[in-house]
Structure formats: structure tokens, C-alpha cells
DRENBALUM-469062 format. One record per atom (N, C-alpha, C): x, y, z. Coordinates in steps of 0.1 Angstrom, whole numbers, padded with zeros to 4 digits, always signed. Atoms other than C-alpha are relative to their C-alpha. Layout:
<rs>
XYZ;...
</rs>
This chain:
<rs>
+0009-0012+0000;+0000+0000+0000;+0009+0012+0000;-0010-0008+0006;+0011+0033-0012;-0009+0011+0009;+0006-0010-0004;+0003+0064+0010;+0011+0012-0002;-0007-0016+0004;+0011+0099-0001;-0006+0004-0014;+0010-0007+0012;+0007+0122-0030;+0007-0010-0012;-0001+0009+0013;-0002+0101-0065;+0013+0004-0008;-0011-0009+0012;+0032+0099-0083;-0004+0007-0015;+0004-0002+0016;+0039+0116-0119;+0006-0009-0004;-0005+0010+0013;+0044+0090-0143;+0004+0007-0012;-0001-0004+0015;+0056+0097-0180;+0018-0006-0003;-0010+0003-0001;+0089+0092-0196;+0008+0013-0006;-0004-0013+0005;+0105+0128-0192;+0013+0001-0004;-0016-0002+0006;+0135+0137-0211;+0003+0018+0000;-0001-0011+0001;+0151+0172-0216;+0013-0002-0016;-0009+0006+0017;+0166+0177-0254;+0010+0005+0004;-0013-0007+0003;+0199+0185-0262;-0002+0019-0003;-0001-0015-0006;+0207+0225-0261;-0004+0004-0012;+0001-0013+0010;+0191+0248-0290;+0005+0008-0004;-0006-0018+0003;+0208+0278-0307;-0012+0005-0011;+0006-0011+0008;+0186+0305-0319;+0002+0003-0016;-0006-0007+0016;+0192+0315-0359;-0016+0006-0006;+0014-0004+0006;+0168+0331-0383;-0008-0008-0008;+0011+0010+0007;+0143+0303-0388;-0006-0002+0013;+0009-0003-0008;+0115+0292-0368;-0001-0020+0000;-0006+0014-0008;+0126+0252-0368;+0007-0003+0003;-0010+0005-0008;+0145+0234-0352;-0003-0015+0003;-0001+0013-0002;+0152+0197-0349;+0006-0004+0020;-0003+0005-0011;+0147+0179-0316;+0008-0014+0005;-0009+0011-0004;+0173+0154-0303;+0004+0000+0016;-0007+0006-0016;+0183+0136-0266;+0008-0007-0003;-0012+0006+0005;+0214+0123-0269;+0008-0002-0015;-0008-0002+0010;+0226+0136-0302;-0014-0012-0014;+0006+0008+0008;+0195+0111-0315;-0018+0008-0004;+0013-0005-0004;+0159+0127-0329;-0010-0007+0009;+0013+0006-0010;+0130+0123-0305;-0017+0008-0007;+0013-0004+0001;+0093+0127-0311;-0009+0004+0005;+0011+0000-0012;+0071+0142-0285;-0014-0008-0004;+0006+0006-0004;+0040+0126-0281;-0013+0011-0010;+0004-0010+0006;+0020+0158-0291;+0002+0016+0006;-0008-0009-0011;+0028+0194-0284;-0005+0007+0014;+0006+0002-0010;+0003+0193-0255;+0011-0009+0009;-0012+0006-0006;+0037+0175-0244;+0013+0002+0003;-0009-0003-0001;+0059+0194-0241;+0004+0017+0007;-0005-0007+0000;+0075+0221-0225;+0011+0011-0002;-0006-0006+0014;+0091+0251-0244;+0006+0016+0012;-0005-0009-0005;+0113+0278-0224;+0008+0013-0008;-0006-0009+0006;+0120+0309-0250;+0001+0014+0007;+0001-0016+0000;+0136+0342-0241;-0005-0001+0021;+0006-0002-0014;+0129+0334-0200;-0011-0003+0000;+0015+0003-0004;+0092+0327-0209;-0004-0018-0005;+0009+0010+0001;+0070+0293-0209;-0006+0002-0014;+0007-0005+0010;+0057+0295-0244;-0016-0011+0002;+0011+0009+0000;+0020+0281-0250;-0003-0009-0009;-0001+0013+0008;+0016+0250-0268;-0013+0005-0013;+0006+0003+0007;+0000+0253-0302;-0001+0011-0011;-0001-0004+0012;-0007+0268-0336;-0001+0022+0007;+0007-0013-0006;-0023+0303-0314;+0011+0000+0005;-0008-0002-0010;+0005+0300-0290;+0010+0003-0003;-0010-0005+0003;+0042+0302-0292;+0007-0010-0015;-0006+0010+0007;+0051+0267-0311;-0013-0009-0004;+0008+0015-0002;+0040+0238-0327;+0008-0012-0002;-0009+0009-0002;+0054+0201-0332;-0003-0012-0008;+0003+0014+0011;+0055+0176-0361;+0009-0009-0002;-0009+0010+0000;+0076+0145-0360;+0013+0006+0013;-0009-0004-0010;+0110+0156-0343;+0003+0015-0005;-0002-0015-0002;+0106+0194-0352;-0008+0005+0003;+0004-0011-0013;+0098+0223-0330;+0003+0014-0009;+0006-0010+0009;+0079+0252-0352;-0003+0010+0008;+0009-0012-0006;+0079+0282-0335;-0010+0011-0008;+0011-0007+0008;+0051+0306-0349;+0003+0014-0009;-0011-0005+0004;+0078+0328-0361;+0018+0004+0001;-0012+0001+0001;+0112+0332-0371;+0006+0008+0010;-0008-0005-0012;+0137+0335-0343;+0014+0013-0009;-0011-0004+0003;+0170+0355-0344;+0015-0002+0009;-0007+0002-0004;+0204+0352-0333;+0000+0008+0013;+0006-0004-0009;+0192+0376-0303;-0010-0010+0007;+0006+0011-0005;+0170+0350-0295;+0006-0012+0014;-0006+0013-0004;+0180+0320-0268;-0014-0007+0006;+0010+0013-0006;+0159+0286-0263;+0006-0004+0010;-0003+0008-0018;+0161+0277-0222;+0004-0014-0001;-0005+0015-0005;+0153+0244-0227;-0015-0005-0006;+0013+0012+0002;+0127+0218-0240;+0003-0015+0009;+0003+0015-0008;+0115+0193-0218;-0012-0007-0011;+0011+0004+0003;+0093+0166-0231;-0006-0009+0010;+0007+0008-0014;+0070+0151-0209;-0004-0018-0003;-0003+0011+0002;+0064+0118-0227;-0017-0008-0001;+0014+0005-0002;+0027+0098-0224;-0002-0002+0010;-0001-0001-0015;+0022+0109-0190;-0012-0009+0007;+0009+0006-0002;-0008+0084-0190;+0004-0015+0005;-0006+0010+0000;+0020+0056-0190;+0002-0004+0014;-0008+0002-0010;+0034+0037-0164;+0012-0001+0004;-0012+0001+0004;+0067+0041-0174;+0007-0010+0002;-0006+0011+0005;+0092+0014-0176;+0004-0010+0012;-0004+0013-0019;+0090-0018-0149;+0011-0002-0006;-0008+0009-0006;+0116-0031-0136;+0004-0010-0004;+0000+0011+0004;+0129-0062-0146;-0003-0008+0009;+0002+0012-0003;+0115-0094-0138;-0013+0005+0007;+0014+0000-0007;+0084-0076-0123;-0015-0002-0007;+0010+0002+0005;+0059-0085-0148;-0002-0016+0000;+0007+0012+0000;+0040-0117-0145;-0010-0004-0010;+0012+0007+0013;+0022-0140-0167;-0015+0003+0003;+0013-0005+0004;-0014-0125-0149;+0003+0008-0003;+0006-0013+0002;-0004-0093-0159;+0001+0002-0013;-0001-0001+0009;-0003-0103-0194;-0013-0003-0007;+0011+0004+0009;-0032-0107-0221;-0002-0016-0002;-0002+0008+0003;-0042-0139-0227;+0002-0008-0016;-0001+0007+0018;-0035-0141-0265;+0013+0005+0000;-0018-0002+0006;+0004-0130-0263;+0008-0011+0003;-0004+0007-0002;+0028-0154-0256;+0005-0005+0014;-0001+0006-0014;+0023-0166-0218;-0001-0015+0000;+0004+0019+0000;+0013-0201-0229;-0012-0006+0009;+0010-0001-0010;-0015-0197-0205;-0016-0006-0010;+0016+0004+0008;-0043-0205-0232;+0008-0014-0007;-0007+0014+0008;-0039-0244-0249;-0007+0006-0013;+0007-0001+0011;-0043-0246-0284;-0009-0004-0005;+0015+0001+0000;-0065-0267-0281;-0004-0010-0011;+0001+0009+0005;-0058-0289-0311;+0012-0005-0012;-0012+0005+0007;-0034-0308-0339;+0007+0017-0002;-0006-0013+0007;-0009-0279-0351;-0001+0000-0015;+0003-0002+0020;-0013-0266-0390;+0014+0008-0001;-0011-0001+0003;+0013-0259-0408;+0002+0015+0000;+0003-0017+0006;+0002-0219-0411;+0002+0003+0018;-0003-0005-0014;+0007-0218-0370;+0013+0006+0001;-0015-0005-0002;+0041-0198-0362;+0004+0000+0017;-0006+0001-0012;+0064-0201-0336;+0012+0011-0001;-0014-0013-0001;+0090-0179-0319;+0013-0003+0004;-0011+0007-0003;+0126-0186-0326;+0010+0013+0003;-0013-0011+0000;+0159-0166-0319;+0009-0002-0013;-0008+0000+0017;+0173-0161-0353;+0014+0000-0001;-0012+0001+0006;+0207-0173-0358;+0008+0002+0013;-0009-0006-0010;+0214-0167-0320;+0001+0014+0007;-0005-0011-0006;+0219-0138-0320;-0010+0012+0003;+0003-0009-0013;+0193-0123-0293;-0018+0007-0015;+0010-0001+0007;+0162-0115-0328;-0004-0010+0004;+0013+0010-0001;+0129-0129-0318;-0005+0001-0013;+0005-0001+0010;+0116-0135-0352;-0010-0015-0003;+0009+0013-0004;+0086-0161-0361;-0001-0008-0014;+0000+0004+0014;+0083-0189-0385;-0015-0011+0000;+0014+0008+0003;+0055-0213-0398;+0003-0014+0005;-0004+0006-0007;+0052-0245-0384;+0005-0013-0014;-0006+0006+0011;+0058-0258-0423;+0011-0003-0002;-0012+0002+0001;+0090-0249-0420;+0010-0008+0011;-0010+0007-0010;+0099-0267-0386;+0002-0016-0010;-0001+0016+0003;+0094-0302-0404;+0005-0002-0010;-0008+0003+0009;+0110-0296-0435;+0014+0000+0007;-0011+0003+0001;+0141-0287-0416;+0006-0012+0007;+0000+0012-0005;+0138-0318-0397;+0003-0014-0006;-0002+0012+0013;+0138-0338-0432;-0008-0012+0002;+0010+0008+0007;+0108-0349-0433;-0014+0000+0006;+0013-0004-0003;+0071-0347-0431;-0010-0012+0009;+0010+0009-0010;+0041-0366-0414;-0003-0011-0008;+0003+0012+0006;+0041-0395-0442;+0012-0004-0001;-0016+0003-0004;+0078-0404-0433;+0001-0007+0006;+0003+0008-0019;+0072-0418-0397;-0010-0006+0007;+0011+0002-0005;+0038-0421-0392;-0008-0016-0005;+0007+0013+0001;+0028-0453-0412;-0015+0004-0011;+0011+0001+0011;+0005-0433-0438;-0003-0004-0011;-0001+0005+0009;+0019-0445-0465;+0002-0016-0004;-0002+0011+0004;+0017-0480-0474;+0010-0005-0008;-0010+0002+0009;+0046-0496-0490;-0003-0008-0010;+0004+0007+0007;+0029-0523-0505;+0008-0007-0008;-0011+0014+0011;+0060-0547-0519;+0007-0001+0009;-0009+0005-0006;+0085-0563-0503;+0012+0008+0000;-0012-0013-0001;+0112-0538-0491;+0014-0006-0005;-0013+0005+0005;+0142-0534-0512;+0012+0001+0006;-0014+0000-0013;+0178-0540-0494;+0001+0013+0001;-0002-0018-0006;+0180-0496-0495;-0008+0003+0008;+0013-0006-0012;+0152-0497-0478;+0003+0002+0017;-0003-0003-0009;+0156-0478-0447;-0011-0003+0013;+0009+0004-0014;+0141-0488-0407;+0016+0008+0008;-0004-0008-0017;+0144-0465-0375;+0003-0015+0015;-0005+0004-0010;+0164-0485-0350;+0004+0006+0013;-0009-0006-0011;+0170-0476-0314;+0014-0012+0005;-0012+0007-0005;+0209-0486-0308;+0004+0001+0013;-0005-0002-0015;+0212-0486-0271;-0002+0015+0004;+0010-0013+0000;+0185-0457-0270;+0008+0011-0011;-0003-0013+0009;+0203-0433-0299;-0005-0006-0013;+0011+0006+0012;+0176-0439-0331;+0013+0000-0011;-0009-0005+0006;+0196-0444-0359;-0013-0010-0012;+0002+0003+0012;+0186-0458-0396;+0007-0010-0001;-0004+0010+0009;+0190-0492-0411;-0004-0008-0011;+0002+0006+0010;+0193-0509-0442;-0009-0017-0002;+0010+0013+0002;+0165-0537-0449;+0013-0009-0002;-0013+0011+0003;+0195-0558-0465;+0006-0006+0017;-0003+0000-0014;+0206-0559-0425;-0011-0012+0008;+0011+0007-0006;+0175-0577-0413;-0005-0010-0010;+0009+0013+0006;+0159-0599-0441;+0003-0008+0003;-0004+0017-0002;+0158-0637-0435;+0008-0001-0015;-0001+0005+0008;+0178-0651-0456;+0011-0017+0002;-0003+0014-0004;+0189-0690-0463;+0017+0005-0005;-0013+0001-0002;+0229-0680-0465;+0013+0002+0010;-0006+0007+0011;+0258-0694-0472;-0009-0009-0002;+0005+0017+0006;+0244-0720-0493;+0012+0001-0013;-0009+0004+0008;+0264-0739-0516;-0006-0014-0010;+0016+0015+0006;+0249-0769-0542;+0016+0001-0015;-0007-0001+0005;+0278-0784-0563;-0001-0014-0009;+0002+0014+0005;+0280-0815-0588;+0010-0006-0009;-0012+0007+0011;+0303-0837-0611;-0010+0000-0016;+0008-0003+0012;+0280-0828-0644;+0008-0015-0006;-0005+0004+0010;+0289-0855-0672;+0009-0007+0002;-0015+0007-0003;+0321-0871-0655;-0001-0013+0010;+0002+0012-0012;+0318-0905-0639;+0010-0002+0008;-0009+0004-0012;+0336-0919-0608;+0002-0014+0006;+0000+0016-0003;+0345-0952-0599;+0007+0000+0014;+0000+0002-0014;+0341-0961-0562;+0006-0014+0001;-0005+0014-0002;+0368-0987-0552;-0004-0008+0008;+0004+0009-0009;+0360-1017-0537;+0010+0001+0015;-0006-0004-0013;+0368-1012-0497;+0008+0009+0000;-0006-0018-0001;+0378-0978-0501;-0010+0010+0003;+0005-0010-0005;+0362-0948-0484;+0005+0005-0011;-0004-0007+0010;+0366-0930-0518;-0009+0014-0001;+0006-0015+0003;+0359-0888-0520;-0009+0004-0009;+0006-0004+0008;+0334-0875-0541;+0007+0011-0007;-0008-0010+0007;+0349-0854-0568;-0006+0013-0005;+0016-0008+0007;+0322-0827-0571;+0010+0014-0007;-0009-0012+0004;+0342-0800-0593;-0005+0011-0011;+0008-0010+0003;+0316-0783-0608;-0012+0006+0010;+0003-0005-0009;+0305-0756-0586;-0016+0007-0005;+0016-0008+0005;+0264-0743-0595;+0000+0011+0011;+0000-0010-0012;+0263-0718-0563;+0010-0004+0008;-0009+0001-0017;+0287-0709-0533;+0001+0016+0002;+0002-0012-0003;+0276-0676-0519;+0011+0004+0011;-0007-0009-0010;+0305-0671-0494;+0015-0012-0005;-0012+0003+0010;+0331-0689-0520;+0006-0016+0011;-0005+0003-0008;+0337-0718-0493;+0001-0017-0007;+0000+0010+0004;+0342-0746-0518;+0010-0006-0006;-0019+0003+0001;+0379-0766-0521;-0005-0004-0015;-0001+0012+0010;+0376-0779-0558;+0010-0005-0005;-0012+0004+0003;+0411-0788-0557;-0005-0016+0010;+0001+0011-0011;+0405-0814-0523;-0021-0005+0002;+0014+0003+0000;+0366-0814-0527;-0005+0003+0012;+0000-0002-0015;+0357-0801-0493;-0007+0010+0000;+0003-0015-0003;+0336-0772-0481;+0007+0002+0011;-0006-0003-0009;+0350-0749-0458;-0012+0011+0011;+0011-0011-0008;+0328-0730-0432;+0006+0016-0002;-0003-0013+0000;+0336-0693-0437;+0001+0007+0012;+0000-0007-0013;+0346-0666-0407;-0020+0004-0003;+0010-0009-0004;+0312-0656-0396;-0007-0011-0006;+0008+0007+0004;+0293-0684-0410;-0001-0013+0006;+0002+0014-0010;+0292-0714-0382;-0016+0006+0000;+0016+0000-0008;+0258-0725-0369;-0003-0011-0006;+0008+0008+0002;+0233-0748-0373;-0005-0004-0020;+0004+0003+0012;+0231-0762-0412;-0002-0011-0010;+0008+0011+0010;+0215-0784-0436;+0008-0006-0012;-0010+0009+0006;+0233-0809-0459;-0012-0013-0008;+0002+0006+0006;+0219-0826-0488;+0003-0006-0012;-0008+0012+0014;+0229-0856-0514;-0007-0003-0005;+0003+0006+0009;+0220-0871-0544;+0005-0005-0006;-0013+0009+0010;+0242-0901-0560;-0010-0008-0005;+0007+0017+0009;+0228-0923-0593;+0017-0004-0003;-0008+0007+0007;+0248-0953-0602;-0006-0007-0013;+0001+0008+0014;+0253-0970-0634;+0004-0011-0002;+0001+0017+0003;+0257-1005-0624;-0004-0003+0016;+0007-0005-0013;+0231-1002-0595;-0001-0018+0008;+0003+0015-0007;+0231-1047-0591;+0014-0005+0005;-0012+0007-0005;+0266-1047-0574;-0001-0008+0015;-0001+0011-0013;+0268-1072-0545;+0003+0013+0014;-0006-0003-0010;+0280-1056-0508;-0005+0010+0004;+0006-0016-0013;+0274-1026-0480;+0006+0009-0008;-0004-0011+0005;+0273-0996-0493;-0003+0011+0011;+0004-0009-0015;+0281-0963-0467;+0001+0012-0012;-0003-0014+0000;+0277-0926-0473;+0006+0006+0004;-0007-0005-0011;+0302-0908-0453;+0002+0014-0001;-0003-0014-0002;+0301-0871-0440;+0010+0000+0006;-0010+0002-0006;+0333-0864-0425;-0003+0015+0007;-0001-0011+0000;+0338-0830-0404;+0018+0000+0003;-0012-0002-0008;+0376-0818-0399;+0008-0016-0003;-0008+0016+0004;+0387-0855-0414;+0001-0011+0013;-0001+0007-0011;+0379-0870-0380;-0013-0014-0003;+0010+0011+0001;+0351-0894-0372;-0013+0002-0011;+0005+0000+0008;+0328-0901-0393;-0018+0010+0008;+0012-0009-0001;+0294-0876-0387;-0008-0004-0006;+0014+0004+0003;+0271-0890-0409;+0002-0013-0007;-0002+0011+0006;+0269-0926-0419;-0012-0010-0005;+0017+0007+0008;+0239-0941-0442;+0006-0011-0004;-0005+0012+0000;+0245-0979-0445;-0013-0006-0009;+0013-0002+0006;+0226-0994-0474;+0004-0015-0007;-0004+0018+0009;+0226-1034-0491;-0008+0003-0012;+0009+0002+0017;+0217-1045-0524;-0003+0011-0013;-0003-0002+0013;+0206-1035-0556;-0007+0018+0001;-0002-0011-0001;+0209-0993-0559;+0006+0010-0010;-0002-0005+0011;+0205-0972-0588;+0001+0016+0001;-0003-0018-0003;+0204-0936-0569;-0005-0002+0016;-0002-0001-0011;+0210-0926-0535;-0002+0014+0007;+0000-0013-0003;+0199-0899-0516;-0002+0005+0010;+0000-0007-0013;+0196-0880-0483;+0003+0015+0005;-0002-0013-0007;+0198-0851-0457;+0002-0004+0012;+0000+0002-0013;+0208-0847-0423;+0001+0018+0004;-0001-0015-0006;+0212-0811-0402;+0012-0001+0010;-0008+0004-0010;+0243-0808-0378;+0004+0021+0002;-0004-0017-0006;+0258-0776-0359;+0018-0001-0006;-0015+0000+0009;+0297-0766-0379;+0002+0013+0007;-0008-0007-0004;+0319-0743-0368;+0009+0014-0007;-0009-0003+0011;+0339-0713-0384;+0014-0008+0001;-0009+0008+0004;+0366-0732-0405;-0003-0013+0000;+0005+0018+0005;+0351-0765-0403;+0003-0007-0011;-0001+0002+0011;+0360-0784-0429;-0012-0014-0006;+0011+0011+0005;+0333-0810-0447;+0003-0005-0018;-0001+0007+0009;+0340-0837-0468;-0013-0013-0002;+0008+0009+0002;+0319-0863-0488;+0004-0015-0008;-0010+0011+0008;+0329-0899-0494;-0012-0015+0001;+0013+0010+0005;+0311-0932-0507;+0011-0013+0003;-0009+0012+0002;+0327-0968-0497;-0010-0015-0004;+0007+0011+0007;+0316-0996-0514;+0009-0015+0008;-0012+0011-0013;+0330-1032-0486;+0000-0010-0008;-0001+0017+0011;+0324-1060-0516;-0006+0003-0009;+0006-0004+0015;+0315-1067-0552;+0009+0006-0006;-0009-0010+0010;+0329-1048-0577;-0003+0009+0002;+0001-0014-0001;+0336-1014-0579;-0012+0008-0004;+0008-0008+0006;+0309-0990-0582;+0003+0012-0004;-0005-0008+0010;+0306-0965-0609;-0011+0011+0004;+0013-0010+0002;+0287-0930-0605;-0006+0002-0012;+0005-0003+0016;+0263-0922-0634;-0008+0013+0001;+0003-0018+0003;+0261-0882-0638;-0009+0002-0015;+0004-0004+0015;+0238-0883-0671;-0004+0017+0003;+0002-0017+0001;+0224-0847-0659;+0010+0004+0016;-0007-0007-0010;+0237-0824-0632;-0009-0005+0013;+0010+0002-0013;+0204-0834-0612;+0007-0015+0008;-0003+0016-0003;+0217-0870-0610;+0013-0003+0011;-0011+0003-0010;+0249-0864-0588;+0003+0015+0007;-0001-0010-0006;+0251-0834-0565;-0002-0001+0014;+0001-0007-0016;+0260-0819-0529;-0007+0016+0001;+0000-0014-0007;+0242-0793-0512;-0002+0007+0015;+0006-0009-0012;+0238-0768-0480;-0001+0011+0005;+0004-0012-0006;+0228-0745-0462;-0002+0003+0011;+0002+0001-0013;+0229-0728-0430;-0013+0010+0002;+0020-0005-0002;+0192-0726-0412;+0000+0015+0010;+0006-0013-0008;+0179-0692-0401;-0002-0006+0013;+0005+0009-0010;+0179-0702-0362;-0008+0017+0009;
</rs>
């Protein structure tokens, strides 16, 4: 509570110093800069010792930042002093930090009113331009271009409708920092696979001999892991796990007498896969699934224990062939 007499408010200045000459304007400035009174009902005008009276009847008048006296002065003349009194209706200039968000409108920017609903692109916001201390405002069109990219980007409005191609990009979070990845990254896919055959070239399986399969035409080998010097696949770095392994041998003198084996070898150790088979056999064929290692090495060998020698019969590529593949686990 405020007791005493009502202050004066306004924002009073006193101009810079006048010199008299023979003219009857004069430019008003406070601090070497023009000012504009308010109107000349604002100002006070000290010519010659007297108070002059404000207005076209009176001593002066006042348009922009000049002061029109009602006739031409002379170098006899001296201007006391102009005060201007300012918009003495004002409250002149708070304080910092003393205004508060009730003492503000509720349509300026207090944040006090919600919007109330989605934002349009024609809404503006208030940025600091470039830093450097301009409040200046922009549309809300432009926040999301510079963001690179709009509301059918992220949202799921667009339907892709085909099978995404390996460029195809997905939002990953890596140990919470979102980052972008390449579809090629994630698809299932059945590799390495490898599928290899003796086309055209027969092979004669000696009697009581574990004898190699000579497979030296290569149809696929997506991670190159195929010996065709020693006949052997090789597991590749990065490529162990869990994989699938399948044969197909015709012969061409399928009524030979004696046991006939299959033999998977891993690493030239014990034998890993052993199909044991009698009598009369014109094509041979199988799968098994086993867990390989990187570097593993895998060979394929056929022993014939009695009878005569058997002969492979390659008429197509279908008729004699190794293949595998490691399973999506």
C-alpha cells in the first residue's frame, strides 16, 4: 500500500541545447539522436525566460521531431530548454522481472491459453534467429522440413505395399540413440548356401575304399567356401551354426553285391554322418542337419565293402550333386 501524493508517471527527457538562428525550426534530439514528442500538448518550451504556450495560437508547434515556432527566431534569441514530458498516462518502464504472466493478455505469448488442437502448418512459432538475441517467427511448415521430413515419413500413412528393397531404410534404437537401417541388414535369408555337382564325368568307387566324391563343378557358393582342388567345403569366418546338408548319387551298375556307406566327415575326424545301405541301388539320396563351426572343414565320401567297384552315373547335373545350407535359427 502506497500512502502519499499520486506519483507523476511519464517518460521525461530534456533535449539537447538549442541555438537561436533566423528560422523558426528546429530539430529535436536527446542524446545527439531525434525524438518525437507525443504531441505538443507534451511538451515544455522555455523561449527568451518565458514558458511558451503550446500550439498553432500559442508560441510553437510540433511535427515529428521538429519544433515550429510561430515565427522566425533570431540570433538575439536563446531557447532555455525543451523538456518533453512523454505519455504521461503511462506507467513508465518496470523493472525487470516484475511482470508476470497474470499481468499479461491472454492471447500474447504466456502459454496460459492451450491450443487446443493438432498444429497446421500456417501456426508460427517464436525462434531466436541465428542466436543472435532477434525474436523473429516462423510457420510451423517450416519446422518439419528442416527436420527432413514430413508426417508420411514416420507415421505409417503410406503404405509400402512390396517387399522392401535391401536400401530400404528402418528407424532402430541402438542402445536408446535412433539411428537408420538398411532392410539388406535384417531380411531372413537361407545364407551361405552352396549346391555343387560332377555334371557329365563319372567316378568309380573302389572296392573297400572310403573314396571322396569329386564334385568339381561348382552351380552356387555364396561365401566362395568350396575346395575344388580337395573337394571339401570350408565353413567361412562368420558363417558357423546350425546347417542343412543334402545328397543325391545315381549309379550305373546299381546290381553290385555288398554294403554300401555314405560318409560325412567333419575336420577328417570321425565319421558324422553314416547311411549304411545293401543290395541293388540305382540312386541314393539324403539329408541330415548338424551344428559346424567357423573353419570346419566338410567332406563327402562313398565306400563300397564288396562286389565290384561301383561307378557313379552323372547323365544330368540333377543325378549327382552336394548341397547346404545354413538354417535361419
Amino acid at each position: 500500500m502506497y500512502i502519499g501524493k499520486t506519483p507523476t508517471v511519464g517518460n521525461f527527457q530534456k533535449c539537447d541545447a538549442l541555438t537561436a538562428s533566423a528560422t523558426a525550426d528546429y530539430t529535436l534530439q536527446v542524446g545527439s539522436s531525434n525524438v518525437s514528442p507525443e504531441s505538443v500538448n507534451h511538451m515544455i518550451v522555455s523561449l527568451n525566460g518565458v514558458i511558451q504556450e503550446p500550439g498553432a495560437t500559442g508560441g510553437f508547434t510540433v511535427s515529428g521531431s521538429t519544433l515550429s515556432f510561430t515565427s522566425a527566431l533570431t540570433s538575439n534569441d536563446t531557447i532555455d530548454f525543451v523538456i518533453l514530458l512523454g505519455n504521461v498516462l503511462d506507467i513508465g518502464t518496470p523493472s525487470d522481472g516484475t511482470i508476470s504472466n497474470a499481468k499479461l493478455g491472454t492471447d500474447v505469448i504466456s502459454g496460459e491459453t492451450d491450443i487446443g488442437g493438432a498444429i497446421a502448418d500456417a501456426d508460427l512459432f517464436l525462434l531466436d534467429d541465428g542466436a543472435g538475441g532477434t525474436l523473429r517467427k516462423t510457420a510451423a511448415s517450416r519446422l518439419k522440413t528442416y527436420a527432413g521430413f514430413d508426417v508420411s515419413t514416420i507415421t505409417g500413412a503410406t503404405e509400402l505395399a512390396a517387399i522392401p528393397a535391401d536400401t530400404d531404410e528402418l528407424l532402430i534404437s541402438d542402445a536408446g540413440t535412433l539411428k537408420r537401417v538398411d532392410y539388406s541388414y535384417l531380411k531372413p535369408t537361407n545364407t551361405p548356401h552352396f549346391h555343387v555337382t560332377n555334371y557329365n564325368t563319372a567316378q568309380t568307387i573302389s572296392t573297400a575304399t572310403a573314396t571322396v566324391l569329386q564334385l568339381g563343378s561348382v552351380t552356387t557358393d555364396t561365401a566362395s567356401g568350396w575346395d575344388t582342388t580337395n573337394y571339401k567345403y570350408v565353413v567361412q569366418t562368420g558363417d558357423g551354426g546350425t546347417w542343412f546338408i543334402h545328397w543325391y548319387v545315381g549309379f550305373s551298375n546299381p546290381n553290385t553285391t555288398g554294403n554300401r556307406h555314405f560318409i560325412c566327415r567333419i575336420n577328417g575326424g570321425t565319421r558324422k554322418h553314416n547311411v549304411h545301405y545293401t543290395g541293388v541301388l540305382d540312386l541314393w539320396q539324403g539329408s541330415f542337419i548338424n551344428a559346424l563351426s567357423d573353419g570346419d572343414e566338410i567332406d563327402f565320401r562313398i565306400e563300397q565293402t564288396s562286389g565290384v567297384d561301383l561307378v557313379t552315373f552323372p547323365v544330368t547335373a540333377a543325378n549327382l550333386f552336394v548341397e547346404g545350407f545354413r538354417l535361419i535359427t
